[in-house]
C-alpha positions as CSV (number, residue, x, y, z in Angstrom):
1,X,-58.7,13.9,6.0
2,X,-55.9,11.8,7.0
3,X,-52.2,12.8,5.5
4,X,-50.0,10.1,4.2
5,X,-46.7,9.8,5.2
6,X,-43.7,9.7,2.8
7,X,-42.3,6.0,3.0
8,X,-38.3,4.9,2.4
9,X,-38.2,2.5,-0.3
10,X,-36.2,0.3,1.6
11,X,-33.4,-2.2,-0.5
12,X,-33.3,-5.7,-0.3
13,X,-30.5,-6.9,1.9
14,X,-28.1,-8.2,-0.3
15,X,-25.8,-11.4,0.7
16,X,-24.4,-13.9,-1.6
17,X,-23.2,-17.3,-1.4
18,X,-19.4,-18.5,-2.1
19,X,-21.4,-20.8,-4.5
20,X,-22.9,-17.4,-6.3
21,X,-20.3,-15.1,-6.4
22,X,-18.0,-18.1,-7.8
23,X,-20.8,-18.6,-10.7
24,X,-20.7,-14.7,-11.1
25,X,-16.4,-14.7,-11.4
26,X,-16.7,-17.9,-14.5
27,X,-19.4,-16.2,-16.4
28,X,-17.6,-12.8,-16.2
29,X,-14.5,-14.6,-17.5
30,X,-16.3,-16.2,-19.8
31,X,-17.7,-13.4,-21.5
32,X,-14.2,-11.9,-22.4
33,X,-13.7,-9.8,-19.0
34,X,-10.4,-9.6,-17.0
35,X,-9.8,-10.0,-13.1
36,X,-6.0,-8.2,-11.9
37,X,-5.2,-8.8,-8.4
38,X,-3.7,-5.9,-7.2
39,X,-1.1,-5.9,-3.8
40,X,-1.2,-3.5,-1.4
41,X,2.3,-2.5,-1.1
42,X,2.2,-1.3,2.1
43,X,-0.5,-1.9,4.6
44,X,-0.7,1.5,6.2
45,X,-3.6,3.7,5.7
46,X,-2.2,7.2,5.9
47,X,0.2,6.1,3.7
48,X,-2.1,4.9,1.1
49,X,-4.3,8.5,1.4
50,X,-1.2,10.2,1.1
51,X,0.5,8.3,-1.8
52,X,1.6,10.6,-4.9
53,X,-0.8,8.4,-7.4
54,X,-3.7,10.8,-8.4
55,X,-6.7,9.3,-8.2
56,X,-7.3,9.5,-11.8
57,X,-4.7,7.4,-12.9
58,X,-6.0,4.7,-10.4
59,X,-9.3,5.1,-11.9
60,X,-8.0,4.7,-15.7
61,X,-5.8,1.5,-13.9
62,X,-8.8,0.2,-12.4
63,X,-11.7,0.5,-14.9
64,X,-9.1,0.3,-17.9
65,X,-10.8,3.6,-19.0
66,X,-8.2,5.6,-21.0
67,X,-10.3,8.7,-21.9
68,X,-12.8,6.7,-24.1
């Protein structure tokens, strides 16, 4: 009797267009969603991991989740 091997499910390689990922930004804004560009202020990355922000107050920034 033969065993069968376990196969990965493998994903689909995902890569979008300019043309699709525009489309995607318009109907976003279009259904009421917002889109803040934020700045790095400073380019370094050990600066960034070692900023005093906790990470849950960039989270709440970032997904405007305030505990709700």
């Amino acid at each position: 009797m033969k065993r069968r091997g376990r196969r990965k499910n493998r994903g689909t390689s995902f890569s979008p267009s300019q043309e699709y990922v525009s489309s995607a930004i318009l109907e976003y804004l279009k259904t009421g969603g917002k889109i803040t560009q934020i700045k790095a202020e400073d380019e370094n990355y050990e600066g960034f991991m070692n900023s005093k922000v906790s990470g849950e107050a960039v989270h709440e920034y970032l997904t405007d989740d305030f505990g709700y």
